[in-house]
C-alpha positions as CSV (number, residue, x, y, z in Angstrom):
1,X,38.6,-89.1,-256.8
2,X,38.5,-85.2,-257.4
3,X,41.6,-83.5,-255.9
4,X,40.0,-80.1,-256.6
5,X,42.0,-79.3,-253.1
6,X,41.6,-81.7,-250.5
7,X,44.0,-80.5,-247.8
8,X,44.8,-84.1,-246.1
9,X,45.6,-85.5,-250.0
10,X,47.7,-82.5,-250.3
11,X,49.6,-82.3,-247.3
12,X,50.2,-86.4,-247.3
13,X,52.3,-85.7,-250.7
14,X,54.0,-82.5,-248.8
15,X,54.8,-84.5,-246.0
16,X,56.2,-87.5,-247.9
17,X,59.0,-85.0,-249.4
18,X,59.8,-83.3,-245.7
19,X,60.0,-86.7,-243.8
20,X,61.3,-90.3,-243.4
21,X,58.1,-91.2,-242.1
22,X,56.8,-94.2,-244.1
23,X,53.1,-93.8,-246.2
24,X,51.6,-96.2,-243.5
25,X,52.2,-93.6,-240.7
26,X,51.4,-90.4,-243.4
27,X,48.0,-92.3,-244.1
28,X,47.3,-92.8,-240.3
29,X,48.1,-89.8,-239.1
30,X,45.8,-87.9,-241.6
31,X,43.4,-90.7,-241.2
32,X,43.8,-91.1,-245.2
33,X,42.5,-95.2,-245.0
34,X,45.1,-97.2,-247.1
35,X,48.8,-95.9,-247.1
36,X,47.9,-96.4,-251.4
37,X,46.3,-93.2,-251.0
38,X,49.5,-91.0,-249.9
39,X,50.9,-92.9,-253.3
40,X,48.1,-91.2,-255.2
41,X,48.5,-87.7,-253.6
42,X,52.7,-88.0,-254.5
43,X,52.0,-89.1,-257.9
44,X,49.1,-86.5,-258.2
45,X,51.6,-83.9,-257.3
46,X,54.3,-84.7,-259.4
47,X,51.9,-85.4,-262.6
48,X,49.7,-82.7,-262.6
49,X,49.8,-78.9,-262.9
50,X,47.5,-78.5,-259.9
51,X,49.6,-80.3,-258.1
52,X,52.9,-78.9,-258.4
53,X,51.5,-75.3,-258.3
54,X,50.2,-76.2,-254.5
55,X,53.6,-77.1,-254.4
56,X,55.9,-74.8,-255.2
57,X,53.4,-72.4,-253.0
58,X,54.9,-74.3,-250.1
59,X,58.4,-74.2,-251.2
């Protein structure tokens, strides 16, 4: 999966740092399929350059 910038990939991982809300809900409320996928986005944030500069934009 390319994570060039897809915005519900990228704001599941966001979300998952601003809120006690659980994957599950993160993955249903951006209608992400599997809650494995906001697992991806999270690790895809922290691992990769991309990831972290979308990131520290936010911050």
């Amino acid at each position: 999966m390319s994570h060039d910038f897809n915005y519900p990939f990228f704001l599941a991982a966001w979300m998952s740092a601003q809120t006690l809300v659980g994957t599950e809900r993160i993955a249903e409320m951006l209608h992400m399929g599997h809650r494995s996928n906001v697992s991806a986005a999270k690790k895809w944030v922290r691992e990769t350059k991309q990831g972290s500069k979308w990131l520290r934009k936010l911050a």
